[in-house]
N, C-alpha and C positions, 0 to 999 in steps of 0.2 A: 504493500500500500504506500502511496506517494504519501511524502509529510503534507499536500493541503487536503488533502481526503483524510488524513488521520485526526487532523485541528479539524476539519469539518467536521465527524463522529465524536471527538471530544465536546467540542461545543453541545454537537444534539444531546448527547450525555448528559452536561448540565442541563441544557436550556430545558428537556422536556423528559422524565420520568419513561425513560427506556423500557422496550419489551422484547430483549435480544432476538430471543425465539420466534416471538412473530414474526419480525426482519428476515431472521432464517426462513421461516415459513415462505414468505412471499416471493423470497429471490429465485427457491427451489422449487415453488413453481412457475415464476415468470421464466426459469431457465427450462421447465417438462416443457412449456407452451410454445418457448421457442423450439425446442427439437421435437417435439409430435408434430408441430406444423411445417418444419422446413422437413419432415421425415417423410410425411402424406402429400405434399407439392412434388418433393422429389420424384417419389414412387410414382406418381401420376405424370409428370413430363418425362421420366424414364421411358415408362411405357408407350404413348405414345410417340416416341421417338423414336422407338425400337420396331414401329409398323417399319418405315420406312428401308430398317435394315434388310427387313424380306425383299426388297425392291434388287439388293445385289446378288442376293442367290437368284431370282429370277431373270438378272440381267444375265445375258449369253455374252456381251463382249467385253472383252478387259477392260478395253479405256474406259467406259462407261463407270463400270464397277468401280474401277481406282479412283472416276471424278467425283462419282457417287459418295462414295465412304470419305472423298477431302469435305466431300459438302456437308453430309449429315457430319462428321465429328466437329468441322465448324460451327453450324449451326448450335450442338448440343453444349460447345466448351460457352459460344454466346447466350445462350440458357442458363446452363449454370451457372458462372459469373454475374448473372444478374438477378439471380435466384438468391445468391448468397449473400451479396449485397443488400438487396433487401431488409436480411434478417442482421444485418451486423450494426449494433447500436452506436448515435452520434458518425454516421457515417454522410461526408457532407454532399450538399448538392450536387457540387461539380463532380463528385465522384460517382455518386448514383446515375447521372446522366452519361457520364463515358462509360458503363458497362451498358446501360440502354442504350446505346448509341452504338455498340461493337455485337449486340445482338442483330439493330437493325441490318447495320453490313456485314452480319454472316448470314441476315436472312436472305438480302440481294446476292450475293454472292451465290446462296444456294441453288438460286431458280436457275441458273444454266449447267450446273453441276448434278443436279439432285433431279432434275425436272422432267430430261431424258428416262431414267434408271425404270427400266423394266417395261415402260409401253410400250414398244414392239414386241418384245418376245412372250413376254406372260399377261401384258395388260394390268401390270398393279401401275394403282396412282402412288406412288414414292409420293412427289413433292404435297400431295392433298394433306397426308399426314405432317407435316413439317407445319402446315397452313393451318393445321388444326389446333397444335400445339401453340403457333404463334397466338392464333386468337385467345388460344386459355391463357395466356402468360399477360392479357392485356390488364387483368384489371392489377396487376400485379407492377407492372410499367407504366400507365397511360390512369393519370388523375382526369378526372370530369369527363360529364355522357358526351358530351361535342367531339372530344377527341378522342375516345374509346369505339364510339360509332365512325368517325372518319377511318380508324385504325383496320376495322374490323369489315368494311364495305372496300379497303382497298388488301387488305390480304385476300377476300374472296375472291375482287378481279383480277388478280394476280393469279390464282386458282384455276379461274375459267379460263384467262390466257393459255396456260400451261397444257387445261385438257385439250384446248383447240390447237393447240400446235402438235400434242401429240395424237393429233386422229379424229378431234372434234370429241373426246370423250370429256367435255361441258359438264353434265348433269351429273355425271361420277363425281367429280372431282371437287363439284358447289357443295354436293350432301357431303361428303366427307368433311371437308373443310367448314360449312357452314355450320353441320349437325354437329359434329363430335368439337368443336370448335366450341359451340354453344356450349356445350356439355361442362366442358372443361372449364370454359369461362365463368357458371356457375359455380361449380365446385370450388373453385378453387376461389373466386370472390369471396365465400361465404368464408373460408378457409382464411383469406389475409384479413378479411373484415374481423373477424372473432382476435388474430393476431394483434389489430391496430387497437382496437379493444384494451385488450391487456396491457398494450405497450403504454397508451394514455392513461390506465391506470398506476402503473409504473412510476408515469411521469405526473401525476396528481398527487399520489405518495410523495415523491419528492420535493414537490411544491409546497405541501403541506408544511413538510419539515422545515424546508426554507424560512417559510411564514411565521411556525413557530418560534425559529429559532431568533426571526426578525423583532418579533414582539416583545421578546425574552430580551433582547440587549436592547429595547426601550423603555421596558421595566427596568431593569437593573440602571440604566443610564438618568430616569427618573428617581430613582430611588438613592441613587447616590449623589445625587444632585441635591435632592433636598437634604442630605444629610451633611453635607461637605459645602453647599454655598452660603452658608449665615454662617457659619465657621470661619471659612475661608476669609470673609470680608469683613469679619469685626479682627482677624492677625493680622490681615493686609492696614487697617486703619490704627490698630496697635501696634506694630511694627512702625509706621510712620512718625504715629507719634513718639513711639521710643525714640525714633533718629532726633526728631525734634530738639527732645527732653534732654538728648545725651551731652550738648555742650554746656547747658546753664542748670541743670538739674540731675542727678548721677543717683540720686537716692531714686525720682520718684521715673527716670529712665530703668531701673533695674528693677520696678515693680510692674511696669507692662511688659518689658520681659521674659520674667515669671508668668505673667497671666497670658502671653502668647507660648507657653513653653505646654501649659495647662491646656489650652484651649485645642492645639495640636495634637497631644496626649489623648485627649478625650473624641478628638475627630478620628482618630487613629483607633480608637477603640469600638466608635459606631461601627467602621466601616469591615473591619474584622468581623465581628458579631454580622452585620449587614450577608457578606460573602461567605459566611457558613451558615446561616440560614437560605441564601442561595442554593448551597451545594446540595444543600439536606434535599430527599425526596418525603414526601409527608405517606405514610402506611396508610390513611387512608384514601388517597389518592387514587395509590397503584393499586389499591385489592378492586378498586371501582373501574380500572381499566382493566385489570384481569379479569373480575368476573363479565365485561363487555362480550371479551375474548372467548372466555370458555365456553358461554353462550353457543358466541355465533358458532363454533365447530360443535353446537350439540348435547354440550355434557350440560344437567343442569347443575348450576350452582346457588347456595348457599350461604349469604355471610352474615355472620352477628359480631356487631364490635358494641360496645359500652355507648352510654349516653354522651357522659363528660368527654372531655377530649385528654387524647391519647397525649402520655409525657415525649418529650422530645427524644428520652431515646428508643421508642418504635421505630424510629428510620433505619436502628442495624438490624430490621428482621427484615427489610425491604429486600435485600439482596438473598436471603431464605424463599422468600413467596416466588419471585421469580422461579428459584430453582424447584422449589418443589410443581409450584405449576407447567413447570418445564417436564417432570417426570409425567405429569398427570396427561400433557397432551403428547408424549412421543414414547414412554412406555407402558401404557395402560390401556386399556378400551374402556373408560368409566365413562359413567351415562349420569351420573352425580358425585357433586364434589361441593364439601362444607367447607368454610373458613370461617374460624373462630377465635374470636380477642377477647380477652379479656386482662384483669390489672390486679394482680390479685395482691395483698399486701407488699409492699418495693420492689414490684416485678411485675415486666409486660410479657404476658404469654400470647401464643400462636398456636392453635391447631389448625394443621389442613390435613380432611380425611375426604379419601376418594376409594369406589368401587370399581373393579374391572380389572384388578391385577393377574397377571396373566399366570407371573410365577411367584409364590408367595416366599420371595427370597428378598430381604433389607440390603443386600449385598451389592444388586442391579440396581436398587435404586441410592443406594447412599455415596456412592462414587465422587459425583457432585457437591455433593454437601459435606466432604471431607475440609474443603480448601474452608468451606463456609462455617463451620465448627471450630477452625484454627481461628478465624475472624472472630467470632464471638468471642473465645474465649481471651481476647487480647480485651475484650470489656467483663468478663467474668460471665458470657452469656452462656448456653448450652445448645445442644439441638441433638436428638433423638429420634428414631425411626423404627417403626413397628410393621411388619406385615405378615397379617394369616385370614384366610379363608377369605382370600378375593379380594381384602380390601387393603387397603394403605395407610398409614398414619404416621404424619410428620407434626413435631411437637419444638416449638424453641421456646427458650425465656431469657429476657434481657433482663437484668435488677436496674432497679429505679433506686435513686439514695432515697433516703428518709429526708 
C-alpha cells in the first residue's frame, strides 16, 4: 500500500468508527462480480468466435485458410483487449478508446481476410459470425442509442456486403449477424449493466467515506477552534503587553508572563483531552452499526445496554465486538445473535452470544481474540470464550475505578 492510501485509511480510522470486515466483505465481492462477469462475457465472445474457426476447416485453399486465421486471431486479440479494458478500474479515456479503436481496425481488416473463408467450398458465413460478435460487444464499447444503432445498422451492411460478394448469400448472413448479434447484445448489456451497477456502488462507498471523512476534519477544525481562539488572543494581547511593561515595569511584566505561561498550559491541556476524545470510538455507536450489519446479512440481532451512559472506558471492548462479530458473520451460520452491557459494580461487561456454530471448538474461534486479550489486559480487562451445543459465547470486562 502506497503511504497516501495508508494516511487515507488512517484518517477513515479516526474520522469514522471502522467495520474492517465489512470493507473485506465488499471488496470480495466487488472482486466475485468482476471475475463472474469478465468470466460469462469471455465464454460468450469465445464462443462465438470460434463459429468462424469452422470457416478454415471448411476452407479447401491454403491462402485462404492462413488469411482467414490472421483475420479471426486479429479480430479476437481486438476483442479481448477491449474486453479487459473494460473491467480494469481508473483506466482513463484515452486508453479505453485506443483499445476500441484497435478493435475497430481488426474488425476492417477482417472483412477481406475473414470474408472469403469457406463460401465456395462449404458455404459457411465465416465473416457473419465475426459480425455477430461485433454487435454483442456494442453495448460494451459504444455509450448512447444514436450511436449503438449507427454501430449496429452498419456492421449488418457490412454483412450483406460480404454475402453478396460471396454469391449473393444476403439473407444468410443478415440472420446470423442480425439475430445472434441481437442475442448477444442483450446478454451481454444486461451483463455490463449489473457490472456498472456494482462499480457505482463501489464508487458511492467511497464517496461516502470521502464525505465523512470531510465532515470529521470540520468538526474537529471547529472544535479546536473554539477551544484555542479566546486562548490564543487574550496571550497574543498578554504577550504585548508584557513587551510593553518590560522597560518601565519588571514586576508587573513578569506577572503576565506567568499568566501567558498559564493560559498556554491550560490551552495545551483542552486540546489533549479535545484529541482523545477524538480518537475514542463510543461502544454504543458501533454495537448500532453492527447490529445494522448483522441485520442486513440475516442473522437477527439482539442488544441491551443500560439506561445511564456507559463510562468512558467501554471504548476498549470496541475492538472485542468487532472481532467477535467478525467470528459471528464468517465462522458460524447463526440466524440470532445477542449483545449485552451491562456495568456491574467498577466494571463494564460484554456478552455477545450467537447460535449456528458449526464446531463446538473455543479454539476456531478464539484465535483472534488472543492479540485482543493481551490488549485488555494492559488495562487489567479480561475476555473469555465459551462454546457447546451450537452456540457461542464471548464475554469481556473492563474495570471502571471507583
Amino acid at each position: 500500500m502506497r503511504s497516501g492510501e495508508a494516511g487515507r485509511h488512517d484518517v477513515l480510522h479516526r474520522a469514522v468508527p471502522p467495520i474492517g470486515w465489512a470493507e473485506i466483505e465488499f471488496e470480495e465481492g466487488y472482486r466475485r462480480a468482476r471475475l463472474v462477469t469478465l468470466a460469462a462475457l469471455g465464454i460468450m465472445f469465445v464462443s462465438s468466435v470460434a463459429m468462424p474457426v469452422i470457416g478454415i476447416g471448411v476452407e479447401q485453399r491454403l491462402t485462404r485458410q492462413l488469411l482467414g486465421a490472421v483475420g479471426i486471431a486479429a479480430f479476437s486479440a481486438g476483442l479481448g483487449w477491449a474486453l479487459v479494458d473494460e473491467f480494469r478500474p481508473g483506466l482513463s479515456y484515452r486508453r479505453r478508446h485506443l483499445s476500441s479503436s484497435a478493435l475497430l481496425g481488426a474488425a476492417i481488416v477482417s472483412v477481406p481476410l475473414v470474408g472469403p473463408l469457406g463460401a465456395e467450398s462449404g458455404r459457411w458465413e465465416s465473416w457473419a459470425w465475426l459480425g455477430a460478435a461485433l454487435i454483442g460487444a456494442v453495448p460494451l464499447l459504444v455509450r448512447g442509442v444514436p450511436a449503438a444503432s449507427a454501430a449496429v445498422v452498419l456492421t449488418v451492411a457490412v454483412s450483406a456486403a460480404v454475402g453478396w460478394a460471396n454469391g449473393g448469400a444476403v439473407v444468410e448472413y443478415v440472420l446470423i449477424t442480425a439475430g445472434i448479434g441481437a442475442s448477444l447484445a442483450l446478454i451481454n448489456g444486461l451483463q455490463i449493466g449489473l457490472w456498472r451497477l456494482v462499480v457505482q456502488a463501489r464508487d458511492g462507498q467511497d464517496a461516502l467515506a470521502r464525505l465523512a471523512v470531510s465532515e470529521e476534519r470540520l468538526r474537529f477544525a471547529r472544535d479546536v477552534h473554539d477551544l484555542l481562539g479566546h486562548d490564543l488572543s487574550v496571550i497574543a494581547l498578554k504577550a504585548e503587553l508584557a513587551k510593553r511593561l518590560a522597560p518601565i515595569d519588571a514586576e508587573r511584566s513578569g506577572e503576565q508572563a506567568a499568566e501567558i505561561q498559564r493560559l498556554a498550559t491550560s490551552a495545551l491541556a483542552q486540546v489533549r483531552q479535545t484529541v482523545h476524545g477524538y480518537r475514542a470510538v463510543d461502544l454504543r455507536d458501533q454495537i448500532s452499526a453492527v447490529e445494522q450489519v448483522l441485520r442486513s446479512a440475516g442473522v437477527r440481532c439482539v442488544v441491551r445496554l443500560p439506561d445511564r451512559d456507559l463510562p468512558a472506558e467501554a471504548s476498549h471492548l470496541v475492538p472485542v465486538l468487532r472481532e467477535a462479530v467478525t467470528n459471528v458473520l464468517r465462522h458460524s451460520r447463526a440466524a440470532r445473535c445477542t449483545i449485552d452491557v451491562d456495568t456491574p459494580p467498577e466494571q463494564v461487561r460484554m456478552v455477545v452470544t450467537n447460535d449456528g456454530v458449526v464446531h463446538a471448538a473455543p479454539d476456531r474461534y478464539s484465535g483472534g481474540l488472543r492479540g485482543l486479550s493481551d490488549r485488555l489486559a494492559e488495562v487489567d480487562g479480561t475476555v473469555s470464550v465459551d462454546a457447546q451445543a451450537g452456540t457461542f459465547t464471548l464475554t469481556a470486562r473492563v474495570p471502571v475505578p471507583a
